[in-house]
N, C-alpha and C positions, 0 to 999 in steps of 0.2 A: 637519510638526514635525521637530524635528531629533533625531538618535538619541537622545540622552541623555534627552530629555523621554518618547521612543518609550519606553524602558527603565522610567521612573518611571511614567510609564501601564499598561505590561503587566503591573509588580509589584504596581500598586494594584489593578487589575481579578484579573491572580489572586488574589490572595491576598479581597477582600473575594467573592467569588464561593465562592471554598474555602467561606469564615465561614458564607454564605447558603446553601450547599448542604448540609453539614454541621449545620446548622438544619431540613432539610425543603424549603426556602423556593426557589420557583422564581417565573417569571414578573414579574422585575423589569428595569428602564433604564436608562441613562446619560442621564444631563444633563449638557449641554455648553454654557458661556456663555461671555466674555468680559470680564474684569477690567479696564475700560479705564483706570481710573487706575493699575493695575500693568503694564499692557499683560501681562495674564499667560488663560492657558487656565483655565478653574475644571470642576473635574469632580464630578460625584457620581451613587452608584447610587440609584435612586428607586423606587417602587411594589412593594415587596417586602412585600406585606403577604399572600400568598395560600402558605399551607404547601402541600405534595405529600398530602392526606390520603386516603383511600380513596375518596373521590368524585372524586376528580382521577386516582386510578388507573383506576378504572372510565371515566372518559372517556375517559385516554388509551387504552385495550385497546380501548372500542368506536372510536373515533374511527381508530386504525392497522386497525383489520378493515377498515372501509369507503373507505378510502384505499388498501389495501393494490395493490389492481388499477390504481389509478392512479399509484404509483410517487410516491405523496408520502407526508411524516412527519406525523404529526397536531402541533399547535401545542400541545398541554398534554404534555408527555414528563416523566421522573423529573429530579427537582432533578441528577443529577448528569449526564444527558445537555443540561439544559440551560446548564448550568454550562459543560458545551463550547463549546457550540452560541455563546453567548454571548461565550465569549475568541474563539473564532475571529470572531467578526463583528467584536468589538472589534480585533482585531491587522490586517483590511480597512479600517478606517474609519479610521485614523491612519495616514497614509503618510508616510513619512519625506523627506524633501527636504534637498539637501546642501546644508550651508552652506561658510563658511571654513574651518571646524574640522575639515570632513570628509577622510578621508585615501584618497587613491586607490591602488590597487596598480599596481606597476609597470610593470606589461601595458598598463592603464588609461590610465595618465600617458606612460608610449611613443606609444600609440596615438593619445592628446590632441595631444600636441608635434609628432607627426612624427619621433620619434626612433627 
């Protein structure tokens, strides 16, 4: 995608992830299609339907005990660790790719030419 779609993506995933998180609400998706009569990306967050309540804490505490010696995170954590967890995957899965519009730095554009 090209930067400026990159920038409207990372402010929509923050900010609707803030909303979800600030709710409780963890363990939800992204859905990613295709608009082919707009030729456009379509996004939206999905399956948010499970709050962080005391049974989801108690899993996460036994769940990081028994994982702990193996050096992994349990998969149910607090709405706001996965709030992270979640932009960071999101800010991996959309790579940016230069277009026309992209502007090289001088070093860049030397280095390109031969100059």
């Amino acid at each position: 995608i090209d930067e400026h779609s990159k920038s409207i993506i990372t402010t929509a995933v923050w900010n609707d992830s803030l909303f979800l998180s600030s709710l409780y609400v963890m363990d939800y998706s992204l859905v990613v299609g295709i608009d082919e009569k707009n030729n456009e990306l379509v996004l939206g967050i999905i399956d948010y339907l499970r709050k962080y309540t005391w049974d989801k804490q108690v899993e996460s505490y036994v769940k990081s005990q028994l994982a702990s010696g193996e050096g992994k995170t349990p998969t149910v954590v607090s709405p706001n660790h996965y709030k992270e967890r979640f932009r960071a995957a999101m800010w991996t899965y959309f790579v940016i790719s230069p277009d026309k519009f992209t502007l090289l730095n001088t070093d860049e554009y030397n280095f390109l030419t031969d100059q």
